[in-house]
C-alpha positions in Angstrom: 4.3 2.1 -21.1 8.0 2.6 -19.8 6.5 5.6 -17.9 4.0 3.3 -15.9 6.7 0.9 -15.3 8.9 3.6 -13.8 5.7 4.7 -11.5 5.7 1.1 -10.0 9.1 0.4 -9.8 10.3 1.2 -6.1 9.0 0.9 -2.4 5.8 2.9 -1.5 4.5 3.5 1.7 0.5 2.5 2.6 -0.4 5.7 4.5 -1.2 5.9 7.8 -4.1 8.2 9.0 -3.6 9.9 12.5 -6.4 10.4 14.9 -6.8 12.5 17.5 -9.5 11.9 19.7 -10.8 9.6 17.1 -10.4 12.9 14.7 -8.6 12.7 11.6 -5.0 14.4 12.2 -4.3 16.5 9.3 -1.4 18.0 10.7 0.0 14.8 11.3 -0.7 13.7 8.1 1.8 16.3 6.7 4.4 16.1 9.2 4.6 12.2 8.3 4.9 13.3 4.5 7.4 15.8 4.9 9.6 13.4 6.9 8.8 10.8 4.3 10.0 13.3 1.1 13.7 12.7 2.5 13.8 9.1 2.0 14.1 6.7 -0.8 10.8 5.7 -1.2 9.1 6.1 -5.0 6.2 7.0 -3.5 2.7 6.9 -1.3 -0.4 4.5 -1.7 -2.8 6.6 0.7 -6.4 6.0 1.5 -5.5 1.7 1.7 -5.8 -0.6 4.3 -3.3 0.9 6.6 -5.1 4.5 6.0 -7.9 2.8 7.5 -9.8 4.5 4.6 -13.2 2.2 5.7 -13.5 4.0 8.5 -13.0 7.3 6.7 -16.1 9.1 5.5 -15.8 10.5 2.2 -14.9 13.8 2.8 -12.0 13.1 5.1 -10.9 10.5 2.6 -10.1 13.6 0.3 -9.3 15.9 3.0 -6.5 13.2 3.8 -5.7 13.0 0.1 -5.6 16.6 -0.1 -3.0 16.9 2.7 -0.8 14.6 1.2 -0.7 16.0 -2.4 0.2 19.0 -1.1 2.7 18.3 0.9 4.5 15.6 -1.2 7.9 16.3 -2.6 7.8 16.4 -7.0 10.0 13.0 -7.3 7.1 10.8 -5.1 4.3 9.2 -7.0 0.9 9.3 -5.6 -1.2 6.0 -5.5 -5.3 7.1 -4.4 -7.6 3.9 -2.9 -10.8 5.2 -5.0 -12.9 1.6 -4.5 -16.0 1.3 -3.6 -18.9 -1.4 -3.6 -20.1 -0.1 -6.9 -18.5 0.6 -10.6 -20.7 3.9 -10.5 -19.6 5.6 -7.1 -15.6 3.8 -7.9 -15.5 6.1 -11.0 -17.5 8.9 -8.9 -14.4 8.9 -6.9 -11.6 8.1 -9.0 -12.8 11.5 -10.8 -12.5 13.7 -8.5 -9.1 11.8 -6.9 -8.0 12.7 -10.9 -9.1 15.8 -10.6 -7.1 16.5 -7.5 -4.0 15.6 -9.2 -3.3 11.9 -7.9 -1.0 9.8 -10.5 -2.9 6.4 -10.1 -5.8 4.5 -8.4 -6.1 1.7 -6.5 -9.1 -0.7 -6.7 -9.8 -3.3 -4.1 -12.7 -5.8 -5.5 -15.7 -4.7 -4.6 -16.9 -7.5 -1.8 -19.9 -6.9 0.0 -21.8 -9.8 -2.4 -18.8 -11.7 -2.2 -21.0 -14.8 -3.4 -21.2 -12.9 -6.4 -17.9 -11.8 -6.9 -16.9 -14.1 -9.9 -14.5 -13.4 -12.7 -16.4 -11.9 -15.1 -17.8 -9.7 -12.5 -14.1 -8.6 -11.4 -13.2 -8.5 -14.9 -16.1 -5.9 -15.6 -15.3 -3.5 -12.9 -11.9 -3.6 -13.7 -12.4 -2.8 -17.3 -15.3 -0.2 -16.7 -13.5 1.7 -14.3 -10.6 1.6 -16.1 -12.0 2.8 -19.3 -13.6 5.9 -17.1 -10.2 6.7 -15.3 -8.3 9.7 -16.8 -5.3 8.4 -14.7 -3.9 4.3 -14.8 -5.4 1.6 -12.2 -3.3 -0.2 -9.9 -5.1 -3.8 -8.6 -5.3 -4.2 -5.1 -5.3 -8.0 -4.4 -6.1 -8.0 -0.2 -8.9 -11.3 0.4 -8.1 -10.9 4.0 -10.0 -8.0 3.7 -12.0 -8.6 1.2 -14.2 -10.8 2.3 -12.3 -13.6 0.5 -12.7 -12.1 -2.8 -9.4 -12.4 -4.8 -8.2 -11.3 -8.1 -7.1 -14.7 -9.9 -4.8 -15.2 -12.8 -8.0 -15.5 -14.8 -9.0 -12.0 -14.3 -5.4 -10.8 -14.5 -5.5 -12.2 -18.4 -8.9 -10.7 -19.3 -7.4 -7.0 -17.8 -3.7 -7.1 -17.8 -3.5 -6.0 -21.0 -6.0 -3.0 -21.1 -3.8 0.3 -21.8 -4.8 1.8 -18.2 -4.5 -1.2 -16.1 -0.9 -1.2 -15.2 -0.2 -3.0 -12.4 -1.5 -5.0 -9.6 -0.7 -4.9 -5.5 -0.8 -8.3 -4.2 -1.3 -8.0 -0.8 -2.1 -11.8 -0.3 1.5 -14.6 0.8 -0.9 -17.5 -0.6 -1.5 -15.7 -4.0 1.3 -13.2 -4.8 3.2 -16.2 -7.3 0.0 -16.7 -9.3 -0.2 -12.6 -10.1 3.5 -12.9 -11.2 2.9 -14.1 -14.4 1.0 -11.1 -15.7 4.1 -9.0 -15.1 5.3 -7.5 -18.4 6.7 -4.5 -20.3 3.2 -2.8 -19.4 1.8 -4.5 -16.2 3.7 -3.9 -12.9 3.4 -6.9 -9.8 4.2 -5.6 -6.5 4.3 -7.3 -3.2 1.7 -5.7 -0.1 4.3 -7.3 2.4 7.7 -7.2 3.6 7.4 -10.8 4.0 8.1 -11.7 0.7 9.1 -8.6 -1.3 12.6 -9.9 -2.2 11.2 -13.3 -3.1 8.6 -11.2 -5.4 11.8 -8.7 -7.1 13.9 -12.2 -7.9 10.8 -13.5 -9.7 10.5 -10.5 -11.6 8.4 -7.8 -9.8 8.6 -4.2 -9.8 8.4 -3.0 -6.4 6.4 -3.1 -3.1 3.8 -1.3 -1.1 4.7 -2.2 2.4 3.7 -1.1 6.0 7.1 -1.3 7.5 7.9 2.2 5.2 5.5 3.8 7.3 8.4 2.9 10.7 11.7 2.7 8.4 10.9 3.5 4.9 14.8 4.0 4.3 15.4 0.7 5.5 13.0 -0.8 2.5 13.8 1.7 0.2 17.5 0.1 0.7 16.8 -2.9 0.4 15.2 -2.5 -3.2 18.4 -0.8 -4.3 20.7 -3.4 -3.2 18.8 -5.9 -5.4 18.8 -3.4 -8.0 22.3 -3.3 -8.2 23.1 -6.7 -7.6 24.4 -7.2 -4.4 21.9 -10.3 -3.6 23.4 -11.7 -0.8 23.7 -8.5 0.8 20.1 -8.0 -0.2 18.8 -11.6 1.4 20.3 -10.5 4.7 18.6 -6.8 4.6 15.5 -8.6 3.8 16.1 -11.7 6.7 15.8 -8.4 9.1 13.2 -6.7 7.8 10.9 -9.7 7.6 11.6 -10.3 11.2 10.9 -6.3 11.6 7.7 -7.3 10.2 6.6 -9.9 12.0 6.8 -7.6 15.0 5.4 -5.1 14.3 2.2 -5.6 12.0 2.2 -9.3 11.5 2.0 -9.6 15.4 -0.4 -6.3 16.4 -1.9 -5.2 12.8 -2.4 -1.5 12.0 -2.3 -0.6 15.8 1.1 -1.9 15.9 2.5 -0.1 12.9 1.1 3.0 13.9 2.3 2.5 17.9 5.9 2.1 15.9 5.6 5.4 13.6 5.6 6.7 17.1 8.6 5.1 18.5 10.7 6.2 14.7 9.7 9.8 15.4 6.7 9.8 13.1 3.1 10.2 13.9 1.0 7.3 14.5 -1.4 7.3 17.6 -4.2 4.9 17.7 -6.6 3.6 15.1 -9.6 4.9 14.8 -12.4 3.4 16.8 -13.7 0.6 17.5 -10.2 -0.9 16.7 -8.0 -0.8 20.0 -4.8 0.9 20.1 -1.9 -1.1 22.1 -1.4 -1.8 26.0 0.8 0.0 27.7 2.6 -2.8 28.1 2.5 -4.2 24.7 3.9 -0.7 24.0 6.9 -1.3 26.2 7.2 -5.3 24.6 7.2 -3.3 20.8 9.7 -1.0 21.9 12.0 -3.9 23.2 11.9 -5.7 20.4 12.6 -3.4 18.1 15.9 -2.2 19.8 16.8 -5.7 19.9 16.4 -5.9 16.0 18.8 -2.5 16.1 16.5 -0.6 14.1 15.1 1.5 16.5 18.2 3.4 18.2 
């Protein structure tokens, strides 16, 4: 149990996936790993939201999975987004993402009957995959994404407590305090935002996946140690900028925007894949203002 809570406990970076000419970027992929290896972060969540892993096919899903295992350092933990619309192809892939040597999965709810989507349904997948799984489960609470499905703190008492369900990513400001209650000695909360990470640590989370670590992942990896160690007004100011980061870069351009910054930090981002637009050259310029004016970017 103290093992699992250990795995969650820190700032993880959702993985970007370069393109290049709408082609998965393999190389890319490692160079952002290797980079990423000399910073605090616990760890990498790949194949989620901001891997763009719906507009992955299968096999570059893996190929991208691939890349990253073999490039990441031995202290970073490996998160795997293994979901899919059904319980049989979710286990299908949460194999053979065990069998590549990935230390957790990710499930977001399955969403495509949303109507249908009700708790025991949740509950069932949850538990079915779980009970498959040769490595723990992670939650991945995103509605916004999800067709408005959400994981509610009656699901989170029916599977909080199964031995392989460890934790829960709560990517959602308008439902991360009702997941904080299932956080315990073997269940892990952790906050999908910047926007309210610190607010999720004082109320007794473990750690955060967040999209700013794919621009400044020291900067976030910081900030979790300065509330680690007490230092909460230093750690209210760190998170005052970062939040304000935030809001320029994803909360105000999405994936395009956090992936237009990985350029600007020295990483490599490029476009999203299409049909999703990359930024303007001149909201390019606008991004790169702003974040000199925050005095992050140098």
């Amino acid at each position: 149990m103290k093992k699992n809570k250990e795995m969650l406990a820190g700032v993880f970076s959702p993985m970007c996936t370069p393109f290049r000419e709408d082609k998965v970027f393999l190389e890319g992929v490692a160079s952002n790993i290797q980079k990423m290896n000399l910073t605090g972060l616990r760890g990498y969540f790949v194949l989620g939201t901001n891997g763009e892993f719906k507009s992955l096919t299968t096999k570059e899903r893996f190929q991208v999975l691939k890349t990253v295992l073999e490039h990441r350092s031995a202290d970073k933990v490996v998160m795997a987004g293994t979901a899919a619309e059904s319980t049989y192809e979710t286990i299908e892939l949460t194999l053979q993402a065990a069998d590549m040597g990935v230390d957790s999965v990710s499930l977001l709810m399955p969403h495509f009957f949303a109507k249908r989507m009700d708790d025991d349904v949740l509950s069932s997948y949850i538990i079915d995959v779980a009970e498959a799984s040769p490595v723990p489960v992670v939650l991945y609470n995103n509605p916004s994404v999800a067709a408005g499905v959400n994981i509610g703190p009656e699901v989170l008492r029916r599977v909080a407590g199964h031995p392989n369900v460890i934790g829960i990513k709560d990517s959602s400001k308008a439902t991360y305090k009702d997941s904080l209650p299932a956080e315990s000695d073997s269940f892990s909360v952790m906050a999908g935002s910047a926007g309210y990470f610190l607010d999720l640590l004082t109320s007794g989370g473990t750690g955060g996946v967040l999209s700013l670590a794919n621009v400044f992942p020291d900067a976030c990896a910081t900030l979790y140690q300065t509330f680690k160690q007490g230092r909460l007004e230093e750690a209210e100011k760190q998170s005052r900028d970062l939040v304000n980061l935030n809001k320029q870069v994803s909360g105000t351009y999405g994936v395009a925007g956090v992936k237009a910054a990985m350029d600007l930090a020295g990483f490599v981002g490029g476009n999203p894949r299409k049909p999703i637009k990359g930024l303007t050259e001149a909201q390019k310029r606008d991004l790169k203002k702003a974040l000199l004016e925050t005095g992050f970017l140098k």
